[in-house]
C-alpha positions in Angstrom: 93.8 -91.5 18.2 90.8 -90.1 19.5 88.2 -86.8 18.2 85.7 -85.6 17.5 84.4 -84.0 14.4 86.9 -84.1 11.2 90.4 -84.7 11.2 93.5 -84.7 9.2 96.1 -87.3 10.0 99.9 -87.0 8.0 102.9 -89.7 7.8 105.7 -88.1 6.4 109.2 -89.1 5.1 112.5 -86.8 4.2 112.1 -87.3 0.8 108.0 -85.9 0.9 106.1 -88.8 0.5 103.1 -89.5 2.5 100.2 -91.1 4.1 97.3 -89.3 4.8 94.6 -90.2 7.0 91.0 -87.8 7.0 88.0 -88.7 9.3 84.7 -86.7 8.8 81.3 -87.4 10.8 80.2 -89.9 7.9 83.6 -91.3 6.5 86.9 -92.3 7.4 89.7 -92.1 4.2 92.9 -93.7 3.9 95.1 -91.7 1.1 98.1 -93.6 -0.4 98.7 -91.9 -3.7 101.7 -89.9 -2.9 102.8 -92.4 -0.4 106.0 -93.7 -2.1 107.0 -96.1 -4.7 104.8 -96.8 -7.1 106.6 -96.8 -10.7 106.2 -101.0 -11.0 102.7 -100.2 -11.8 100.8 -97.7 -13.5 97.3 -98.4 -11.2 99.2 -99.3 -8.1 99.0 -95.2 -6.8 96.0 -94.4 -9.1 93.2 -92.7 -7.3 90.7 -95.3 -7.8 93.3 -98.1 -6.3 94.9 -95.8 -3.9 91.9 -94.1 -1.6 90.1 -96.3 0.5 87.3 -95.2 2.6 84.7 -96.8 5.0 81.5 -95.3 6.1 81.4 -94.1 9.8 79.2 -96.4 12.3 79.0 -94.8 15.0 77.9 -90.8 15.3 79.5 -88.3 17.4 83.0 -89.0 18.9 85.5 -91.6 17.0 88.4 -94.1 17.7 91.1 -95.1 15.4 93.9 -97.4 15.9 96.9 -97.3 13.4 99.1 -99.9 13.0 102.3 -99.2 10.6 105.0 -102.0 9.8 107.4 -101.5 7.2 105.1 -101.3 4.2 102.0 -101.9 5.4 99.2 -99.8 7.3 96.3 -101.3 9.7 93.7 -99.0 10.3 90.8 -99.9 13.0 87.8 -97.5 13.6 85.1 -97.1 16.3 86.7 -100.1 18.7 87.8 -102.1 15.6 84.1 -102.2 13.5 85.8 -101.3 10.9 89.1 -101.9 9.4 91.4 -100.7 6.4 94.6 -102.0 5.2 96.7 -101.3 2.6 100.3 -101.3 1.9 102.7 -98.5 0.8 106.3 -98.0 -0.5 108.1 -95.3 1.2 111.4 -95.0 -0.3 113.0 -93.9 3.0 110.6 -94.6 6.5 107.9 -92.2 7.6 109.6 -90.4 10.6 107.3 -87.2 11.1 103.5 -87.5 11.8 101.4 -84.6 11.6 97.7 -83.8 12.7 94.9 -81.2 12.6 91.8 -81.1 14.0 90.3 -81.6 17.9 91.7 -85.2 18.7 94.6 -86.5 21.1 97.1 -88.8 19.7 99.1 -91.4 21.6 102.4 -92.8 19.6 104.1 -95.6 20.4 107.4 -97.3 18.9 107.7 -101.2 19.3 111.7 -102.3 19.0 111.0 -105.7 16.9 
């Protein structure tokens, strides 16, 4: 993915569980707390364990890289300076991906 200015970035599942992605000019935001299973622990989807952010590096247009296996997400920004991982348990896999904001997006499915 590729913009400029902020962005909103959605995995979604049939069962409404997702993954949510925001980039701003100063901050990039990686959302997990409705992302899917959390009931084996009561801090697991919390808002201070679920929202991860990193502080934008670079001004003006930005880069990010997504990489989603399974469970867990690989985020790289501005030509990989910075990264973000962190795992999630849909119950059922994301299979819609939604966007807003000026950026392109490029998708790609790898058959394992």
């Amino acid at each position: 993915m590729s913009g400029k200015g902020d962005a909103k970035i959605c995995l979604k599942n049939s069962v409404g569980q997702k993954l949510k992605i925001y980039v701003s000019d100063t901050k990039i935001t990686v959302d997990r707390t409705m992302a899917g299973y959390k009931e084996f622990s009561e801090h697991f989807m919390t808002e201070k364990y679920s929202i991860s952010t990193a502080a934008r590096k670079k001004d003006g247009a930005w880069n990010l890289e997504l990489v989603f296996d399974v469970s867990i997400l690989e985020l790289f920004a501005e030509d990989g300076v910075d990264a973000i991982s962190t795992v999630v348990y849909p119950e059922t896999p994301y299979d819609r991906v939604s966007w807003k904001g000026d950026l392109s997006v490029e998708l790609y499915e790898i058959d394992a």
